[in-house]
C-alpha positions in Angstrom: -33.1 35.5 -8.4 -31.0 38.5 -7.7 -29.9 36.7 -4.4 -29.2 33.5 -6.0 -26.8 35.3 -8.6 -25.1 37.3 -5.8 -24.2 34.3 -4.0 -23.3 32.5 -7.0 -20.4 35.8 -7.0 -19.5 35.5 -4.0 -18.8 32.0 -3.5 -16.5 32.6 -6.7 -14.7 35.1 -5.2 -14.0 33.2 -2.0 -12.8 29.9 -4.3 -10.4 32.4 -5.8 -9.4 33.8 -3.1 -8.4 30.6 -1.4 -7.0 29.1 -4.5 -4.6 32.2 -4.7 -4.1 31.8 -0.7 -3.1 27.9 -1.3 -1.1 29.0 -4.9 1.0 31.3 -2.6 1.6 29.2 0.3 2.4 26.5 -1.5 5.5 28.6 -2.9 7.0 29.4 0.3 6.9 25.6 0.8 9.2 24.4 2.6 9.7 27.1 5.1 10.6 24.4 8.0 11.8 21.1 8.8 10.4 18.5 7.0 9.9 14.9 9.1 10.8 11.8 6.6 8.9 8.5 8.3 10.6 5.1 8.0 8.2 2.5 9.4 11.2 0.4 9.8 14.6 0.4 12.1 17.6 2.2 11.7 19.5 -0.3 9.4 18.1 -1.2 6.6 17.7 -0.6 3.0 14.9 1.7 3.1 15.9 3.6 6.0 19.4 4.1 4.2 17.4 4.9 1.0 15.8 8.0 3.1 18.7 9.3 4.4 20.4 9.3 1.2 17.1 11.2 -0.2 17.0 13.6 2.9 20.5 14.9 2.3 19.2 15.5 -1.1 16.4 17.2 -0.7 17.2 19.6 2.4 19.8 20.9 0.1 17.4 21.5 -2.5 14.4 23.4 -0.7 17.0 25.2 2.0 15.2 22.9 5.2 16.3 20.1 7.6 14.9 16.9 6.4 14.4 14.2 9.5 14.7 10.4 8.8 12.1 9.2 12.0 12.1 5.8 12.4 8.8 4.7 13.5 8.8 0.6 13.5 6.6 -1.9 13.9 3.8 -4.5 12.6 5.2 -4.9 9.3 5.3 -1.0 8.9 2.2 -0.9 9.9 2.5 1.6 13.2 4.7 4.5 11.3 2.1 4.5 8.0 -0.2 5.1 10.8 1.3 8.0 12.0 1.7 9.6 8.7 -2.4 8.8 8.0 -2.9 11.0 10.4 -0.4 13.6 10.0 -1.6 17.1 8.9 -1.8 17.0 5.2 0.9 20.0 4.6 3.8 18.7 3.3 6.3 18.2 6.3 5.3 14.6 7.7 6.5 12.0 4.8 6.3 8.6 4.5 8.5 6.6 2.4 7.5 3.6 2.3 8.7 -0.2 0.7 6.2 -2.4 -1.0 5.4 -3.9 2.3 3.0 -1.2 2.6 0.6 -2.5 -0.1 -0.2 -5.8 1.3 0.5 -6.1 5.5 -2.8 -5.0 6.2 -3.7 -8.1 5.0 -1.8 -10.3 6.2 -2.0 -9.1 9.7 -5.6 -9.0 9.1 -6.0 -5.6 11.0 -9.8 -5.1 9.6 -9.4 -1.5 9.6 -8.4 -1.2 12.9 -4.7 0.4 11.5 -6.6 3.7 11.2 -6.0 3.7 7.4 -7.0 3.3 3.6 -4.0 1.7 1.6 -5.7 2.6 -1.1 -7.2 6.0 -1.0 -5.8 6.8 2.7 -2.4 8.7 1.6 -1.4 10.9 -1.9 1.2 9.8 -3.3 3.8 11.8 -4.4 6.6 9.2 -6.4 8.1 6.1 -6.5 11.8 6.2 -5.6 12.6 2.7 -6.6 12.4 -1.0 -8.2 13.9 -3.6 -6.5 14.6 -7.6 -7.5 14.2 -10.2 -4.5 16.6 -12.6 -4.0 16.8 -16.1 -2.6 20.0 -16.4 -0.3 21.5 -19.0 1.9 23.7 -18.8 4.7 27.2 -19.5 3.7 27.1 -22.2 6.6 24.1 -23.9 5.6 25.6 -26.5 2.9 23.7 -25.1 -0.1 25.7 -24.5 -3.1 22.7 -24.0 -5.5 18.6 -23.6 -5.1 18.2 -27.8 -5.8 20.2 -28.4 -2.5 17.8 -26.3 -0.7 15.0 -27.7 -2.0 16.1 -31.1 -1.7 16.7 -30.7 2.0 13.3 -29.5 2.2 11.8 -32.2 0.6 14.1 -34.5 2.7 12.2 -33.7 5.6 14.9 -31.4 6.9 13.4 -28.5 8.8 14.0 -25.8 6.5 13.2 -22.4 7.6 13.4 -18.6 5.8 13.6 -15.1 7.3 11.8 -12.0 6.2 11.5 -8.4 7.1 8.6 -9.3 8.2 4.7 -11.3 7.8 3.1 -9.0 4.9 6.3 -8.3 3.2 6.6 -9.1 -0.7 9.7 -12.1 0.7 7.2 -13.3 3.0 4.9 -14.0 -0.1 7.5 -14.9 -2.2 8.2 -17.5 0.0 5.0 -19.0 0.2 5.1 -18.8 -3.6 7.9 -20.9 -3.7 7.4 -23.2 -1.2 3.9 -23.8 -3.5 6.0 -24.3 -6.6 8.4 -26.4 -5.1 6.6 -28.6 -3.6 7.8 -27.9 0.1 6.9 -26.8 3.5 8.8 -23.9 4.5 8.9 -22.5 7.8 8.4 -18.5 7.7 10.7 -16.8 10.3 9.9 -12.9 10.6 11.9 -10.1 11.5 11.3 -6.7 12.3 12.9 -5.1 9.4 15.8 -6.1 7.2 19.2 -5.6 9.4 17.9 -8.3 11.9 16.9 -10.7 9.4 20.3 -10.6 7.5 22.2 -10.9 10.9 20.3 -14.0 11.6 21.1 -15.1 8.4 24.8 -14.4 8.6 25.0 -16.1 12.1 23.3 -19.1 11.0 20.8 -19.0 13.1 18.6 -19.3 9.7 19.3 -21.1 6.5 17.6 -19.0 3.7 16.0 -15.3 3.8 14.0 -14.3 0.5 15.3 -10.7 0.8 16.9 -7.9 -1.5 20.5 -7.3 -2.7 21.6 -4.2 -0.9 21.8 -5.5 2.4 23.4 -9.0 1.1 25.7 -8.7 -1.7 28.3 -7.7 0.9 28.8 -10.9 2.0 28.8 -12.7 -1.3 32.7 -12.7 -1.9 33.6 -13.7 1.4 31.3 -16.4 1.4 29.3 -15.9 4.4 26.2 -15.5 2.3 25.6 -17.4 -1.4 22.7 -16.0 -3.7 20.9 -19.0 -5.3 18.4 -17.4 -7.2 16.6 -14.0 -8.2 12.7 -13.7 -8.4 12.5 -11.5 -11.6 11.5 -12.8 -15.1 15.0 -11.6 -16.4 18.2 -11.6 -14.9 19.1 -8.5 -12.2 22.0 -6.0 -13.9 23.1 -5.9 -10.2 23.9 -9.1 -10.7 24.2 -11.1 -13.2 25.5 -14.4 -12.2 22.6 -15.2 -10.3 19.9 -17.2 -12.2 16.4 -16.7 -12.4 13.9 -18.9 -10.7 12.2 -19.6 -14.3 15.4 -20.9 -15.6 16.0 -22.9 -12.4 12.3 -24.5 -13.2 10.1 -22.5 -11.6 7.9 -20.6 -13.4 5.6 -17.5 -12.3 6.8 -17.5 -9.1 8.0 -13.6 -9.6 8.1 -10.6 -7.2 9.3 -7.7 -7.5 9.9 -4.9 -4.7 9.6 -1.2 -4.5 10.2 2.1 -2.7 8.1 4.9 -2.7 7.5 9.1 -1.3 3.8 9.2 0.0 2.1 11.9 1.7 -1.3 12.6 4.0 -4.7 11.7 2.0 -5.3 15.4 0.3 -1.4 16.4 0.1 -2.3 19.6 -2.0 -1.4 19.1 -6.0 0.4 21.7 -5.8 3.0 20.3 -3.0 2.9 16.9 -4.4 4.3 18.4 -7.8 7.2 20.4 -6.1 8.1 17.3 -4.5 7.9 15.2 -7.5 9.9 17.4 -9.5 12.7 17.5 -6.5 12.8 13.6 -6.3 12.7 13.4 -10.2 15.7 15.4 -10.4 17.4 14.1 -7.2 17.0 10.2 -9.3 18.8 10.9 -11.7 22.1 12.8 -10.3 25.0 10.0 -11.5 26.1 9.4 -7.4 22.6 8.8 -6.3 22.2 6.4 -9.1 25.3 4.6 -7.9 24.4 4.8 -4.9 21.7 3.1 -5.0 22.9 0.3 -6.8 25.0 -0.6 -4.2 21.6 -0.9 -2.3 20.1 -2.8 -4.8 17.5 -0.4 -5.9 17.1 1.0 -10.0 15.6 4.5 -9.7 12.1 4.8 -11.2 10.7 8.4 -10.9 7.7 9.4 -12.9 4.6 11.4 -12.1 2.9 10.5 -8.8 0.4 8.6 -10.8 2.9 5.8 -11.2 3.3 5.1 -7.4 -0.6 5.1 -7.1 -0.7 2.4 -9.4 2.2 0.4 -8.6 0.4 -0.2 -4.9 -2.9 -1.0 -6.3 -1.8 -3.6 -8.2 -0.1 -5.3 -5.5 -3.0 -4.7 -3.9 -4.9 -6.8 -6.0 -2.5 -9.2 -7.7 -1.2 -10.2 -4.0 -4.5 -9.6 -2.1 -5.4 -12.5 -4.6 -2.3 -14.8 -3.6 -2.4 -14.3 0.1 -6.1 -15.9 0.2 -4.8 -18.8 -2.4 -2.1 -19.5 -0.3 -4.0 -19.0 3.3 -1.0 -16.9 4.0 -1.0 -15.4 7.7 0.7 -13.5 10.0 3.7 -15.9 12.1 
C-alpha cells in the first residue's frame, strides 16, 4: 500500500515536472526559424497570403519566417510533409479549403500518410473567401445565360480549377448539376496557371476566387458572371449571385487557414493564435487582403477545426452524389 502511494507521488512529481519543462519552453518559443508550408506554387493567392503573414509574424516573435512551397496533388504532397513534421512549432502549414476534401477526390485511401480530420492541430483560420464564376474576356460571354446556353448548345464548354479536389472543382460540378450541362473540368496545379490559361484563352470559364482575377476586370480581359455566395461579395458588388441568376443552393464558399502537426502543444497553438489574431486585424493587412479577395476571420483555433469538418462532411456528401473524380 505504501508502495502504491509512493508511486502515486512520484508520478505527480514527474507530470509536474514536465508540465513546468513544456510551460517554460514553450516561452522561449520561437527561438529559430520558423518554416511556413504552402502546398501550392509560388503565385497564387494562398502563397501571397503566407508571405504577407510571414512578414507579420517574424516581426512579432523576433525569427525568420520561410514561405516553402511544397506543390502537388491538389495540396496533397506539402500537407504530407507537415503530417509528419515534428510537432514543435516551426514547420506550418497554411493551408486553403482544398485541404478538406482532395483526399477524396483523388481517392488516396489513406495512402497520403494523413488524417484530415484528426491528423494536424489547428491553430486559426486566416480567412473567408467567395468563389466566383469568370469568363475569358475572349470567349463571347457577356453574362452566366450565354455560358450556359453555349453549353447547352452542344458547344464544348470547358472550366479550369486549381485543381481536382478543390472547392471550384465542386462548385463546378454543382453547377453543371443545376444547370442542366456537361461541363468539362480542366485542372491546374494551383491558381496562377489556371488564371493564365484563362487570360490566354486557352479556357473559357474558371470557377476561382477574386484576388487573382479582379485585375483583369476593367481592362476586359476577364468578365465576372456570377458569385457562389448566398449574398452579394463586398469585394464586389456588381457581380450577382447565382440564386438571383436562378440557381439556387449551388453555394461555396472558400477558406484559408494556420495548421500545425497532430499534438502542436496548447500552449504554442495559443501564442500563435493570439499572434495571427492580432496580425488580422492591423488596418493594412485587412486591405491587403481585400485586394486578394479574402475577409479576415480569426477566432480561437476551435473555429478552423470546425470549419474543415464540415466540409468534410457537407462535400464528402456531394462528391459521392455527383460521382465527382479526379481528371
Amino acid at each position: 500500500m505504501k508502495q502504491t502511494r509512493r508511486h502515486a507521488i512520484a508520478a505527480a512529481i514527474s507530470l509536474a515536472a514536465a508540465c513546468a519543462t513544456g510551460l517554460a519552453w514553450a516561452d522561449s518559443y520561437p527561438s529559430k526559424p520558423i518554416t511556413l508550408v504552402v502546398a501550392y506554387p509560388a503565385g497564387g493567392d494562398t502563397d501571397a497570403l503566407a508571405r504577407l503573414f510571414a512578414e507579420k509574424l517574424s516581426t512579432r516573435v523576433g525569427q525568420p519566417v520561410v514561405v516553402d512551397n511544397r506543390p502537388g496533388a491538389s495540396g496533397i504532397i506539402g500537407s504530407a510533409y507537415v503530417s509528419k513534421a515534428a510537432p514543435d512549432g516551426y514547420t506550418l502549414l497554411l493551408a486553403p479549403s482544398t485541404f478538406s476534401i482532395a483526399q477524396l477526390v483523388l481517392k488516396t485511401n489513406g495512402s497520403s500518410g494523413y488524417d484530415v480530420l484528426n491528423g494536424f492541430t489547428p491553430i486559426v483560420q486566416t480567412g473567408s473567401q467567395p468563389l466566383f464564376l469568370v469568363a475569358s474576356g475572349g470567349s463571347g460571354f457577356a453574362g452566366l445565360k450565354d455560358a450556359v446556353t453555349a453549353a447547352k448548345g452542344g458547344k464544348s464548354l470547358s472550366y479550369a480549377s486549381p485543381g481536382s479536389g478543390s472547392p471550384m472543382h465542386i462548385l463546378g460540378e454543382m453547377f453543371a448539376r443545376a444547370s442542366g450541362t456537361s461541363l468539362a473540368h480542366v485542372p491546374y496545379k494551383g491558381v496562377a496557371p489556371a488564371v493564365n490559361d484563362v487570360l490566354g484563352g486557352h479556357v473559357p470559364v474558371t470557377f476561382i476566387t477574386l484576388g487573382p482575377v479582379s485585375p483583369y476586370f476593367a481592362n476586359g480581359k476577364l468578365r465576372p458572371l456570377a458569385v457562389a455566395s448566398a449574398q452579394r461579395s463586398p469585394l464586389a458588388p456588381n457581380v450577382p449571385t447565382l440564386a438571383e441568376q436562378g440557381y439556387k443552393d449551388v453555394e461555396v464558399t472558400a477558406w484559408n487557414g494556420l495548421w500545425g502537426p497532430r499534438n502542436l502543444p496548447p500552449e504554442i497553438v495559443k501564442t500563435l493564435n493570439g499572434h495571427f489574431n492580432e496580425i488580422l486585424k492591423m488596418p493594412e493587412i485587412v486591405a491587403r487582403m481585400a485586394v486578394l479577395g479574402t475577409t479576415p476571420v480569426g477566432g480561437d483555433a476551435d473555429v478552423l477545426g470546425k470549419t474543415n469538418a464540415a466540409d468534410y462532411t457537407r462535400f464528402g456528401k456531394v462528391i459521392k452524389e455527383l460521382g465527382i473524380q479526379a481528371d
